[in-house]
C-alpha positions in Angstrom: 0.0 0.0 0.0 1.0 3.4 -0.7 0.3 6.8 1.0 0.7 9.9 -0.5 -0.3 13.4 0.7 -0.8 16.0 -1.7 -0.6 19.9 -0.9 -1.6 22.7 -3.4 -0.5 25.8 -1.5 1.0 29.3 -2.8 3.6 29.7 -0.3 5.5 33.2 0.7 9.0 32.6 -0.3 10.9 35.0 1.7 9.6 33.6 5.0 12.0 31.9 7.1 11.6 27.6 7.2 10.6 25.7 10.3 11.7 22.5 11.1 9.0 19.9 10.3 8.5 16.6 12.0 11.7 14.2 11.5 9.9 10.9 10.1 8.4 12.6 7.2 10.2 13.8 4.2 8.6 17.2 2.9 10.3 19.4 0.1 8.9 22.1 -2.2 9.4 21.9 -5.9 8.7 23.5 -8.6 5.3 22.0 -11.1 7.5 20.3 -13.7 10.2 18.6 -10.6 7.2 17.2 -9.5 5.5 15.8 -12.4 9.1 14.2 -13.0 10.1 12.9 -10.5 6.9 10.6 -9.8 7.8 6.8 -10.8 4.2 6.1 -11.7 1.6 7.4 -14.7 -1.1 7.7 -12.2 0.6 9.7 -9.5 1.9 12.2 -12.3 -1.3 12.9 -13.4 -2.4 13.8 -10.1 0.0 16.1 -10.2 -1.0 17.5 -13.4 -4.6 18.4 -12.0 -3.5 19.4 -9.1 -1.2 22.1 -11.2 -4.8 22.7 -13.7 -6.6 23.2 -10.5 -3.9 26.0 -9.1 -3.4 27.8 -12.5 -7.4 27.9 -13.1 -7.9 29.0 -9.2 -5.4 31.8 -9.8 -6.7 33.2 -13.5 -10.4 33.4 -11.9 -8.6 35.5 -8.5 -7.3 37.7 -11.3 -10.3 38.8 -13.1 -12.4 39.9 -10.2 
């Protein structure tokens, strides 16, 4: 079994980076890191959704 937890999340750059909890493994990456490094078709189109979903949530914040 495999358990993966997905974030979309605009995240403020600048701010300083808090130690997370030790037995996970958390990084942020760009759109296309992601999308390349998943091993499997399913997972990367997850991904690719998940980026649809964030680029279409931020056009319709932009034409209000």
């Amino acid at each position: 079994m495999k358990v993966i937890w997905w974030y979309i999340a605009a995240i403020d750059e600048v701010a300083e980076v808090e130690n997370g909890e030790t037995q996970f493994g958390a990084r942020l990456v760009s759109f296309s890191e992601a999308t390349d490094m998943l091993t499997f078709e399913q997972d990367r189109e997850i991904v690719r959704k998940a980026i649809d979903i964030f680029e279409g949530s931020q056009e319709s914040t932009t034409t209000i």
